[in-house]
C-alpha positions as CSV (number, residue, x, y, z in Angstrom):
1,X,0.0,0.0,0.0
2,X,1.3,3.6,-1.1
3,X,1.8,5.9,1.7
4,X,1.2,9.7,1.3
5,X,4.2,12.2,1.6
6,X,2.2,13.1,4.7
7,X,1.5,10.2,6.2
8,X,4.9,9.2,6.0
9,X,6.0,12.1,8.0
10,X,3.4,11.8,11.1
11,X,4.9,8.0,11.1
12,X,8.3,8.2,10.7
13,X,11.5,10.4,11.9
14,X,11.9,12.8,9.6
15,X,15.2,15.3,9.0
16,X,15.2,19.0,6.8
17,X,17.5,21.1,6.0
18,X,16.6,24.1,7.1
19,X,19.2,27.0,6.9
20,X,22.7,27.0,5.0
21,X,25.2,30.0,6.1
22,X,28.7,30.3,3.9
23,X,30.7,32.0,1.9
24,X,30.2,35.2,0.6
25,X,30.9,34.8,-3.3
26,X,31.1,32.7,-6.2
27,X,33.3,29.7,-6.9
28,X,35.5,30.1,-3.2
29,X,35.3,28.1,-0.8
30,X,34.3,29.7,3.2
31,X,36.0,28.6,5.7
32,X,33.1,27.6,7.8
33,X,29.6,26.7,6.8
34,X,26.8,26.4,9.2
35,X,23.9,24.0,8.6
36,X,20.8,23.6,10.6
37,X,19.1,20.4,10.3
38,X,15.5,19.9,11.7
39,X,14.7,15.9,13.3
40,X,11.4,15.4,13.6
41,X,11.6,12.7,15.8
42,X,8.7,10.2,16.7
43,X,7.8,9.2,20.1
44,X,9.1,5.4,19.7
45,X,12.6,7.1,18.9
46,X,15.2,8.3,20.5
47,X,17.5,11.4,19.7
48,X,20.7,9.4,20.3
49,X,20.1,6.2,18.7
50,X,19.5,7.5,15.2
51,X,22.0,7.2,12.6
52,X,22.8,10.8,11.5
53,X,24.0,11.4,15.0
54,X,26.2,7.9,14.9
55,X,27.6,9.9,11.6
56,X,28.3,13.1,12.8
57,X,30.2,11.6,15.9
58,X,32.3,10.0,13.6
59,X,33.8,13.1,12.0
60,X,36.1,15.0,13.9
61,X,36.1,18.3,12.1
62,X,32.2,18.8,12.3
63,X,30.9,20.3,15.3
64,X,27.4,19.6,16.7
65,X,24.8,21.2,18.7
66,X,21.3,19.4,19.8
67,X,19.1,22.3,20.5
């Protein structure tokens, strides 16, 4: 059975990305970018068991904040 777009999101965990701060011009690269990325997560899941956070972990040069 096909599942609506939104359906799918009131059952599952979802993640956006929902701002993008760099650079300042064209074709060079900044020196920092900042992303904020929105989990939506479901009762039945837990903010520390789900895989993006298992991936950021993993990569020393990003820095993380859980708001």
């Amino acid at each position: 059975m096909a599942v609506s777009n939104a359906a799918n999101a009131m059952i599952r965990t979802t993640t956006s990305i929902s701002l993008i701060q760099g650079g300042t011009k064209l074709n060079v690269l900044p020196n920092k970018v900042v992303a904020s990325i929105d989990h939506r997560v479901i009762p039945t899941d837990t903010v520390e068991g789900k895989s993006v956070l298992i991936f950021l972990r993993r990569h020393k040069k990003l820095t993380f904040f859980l708001l």
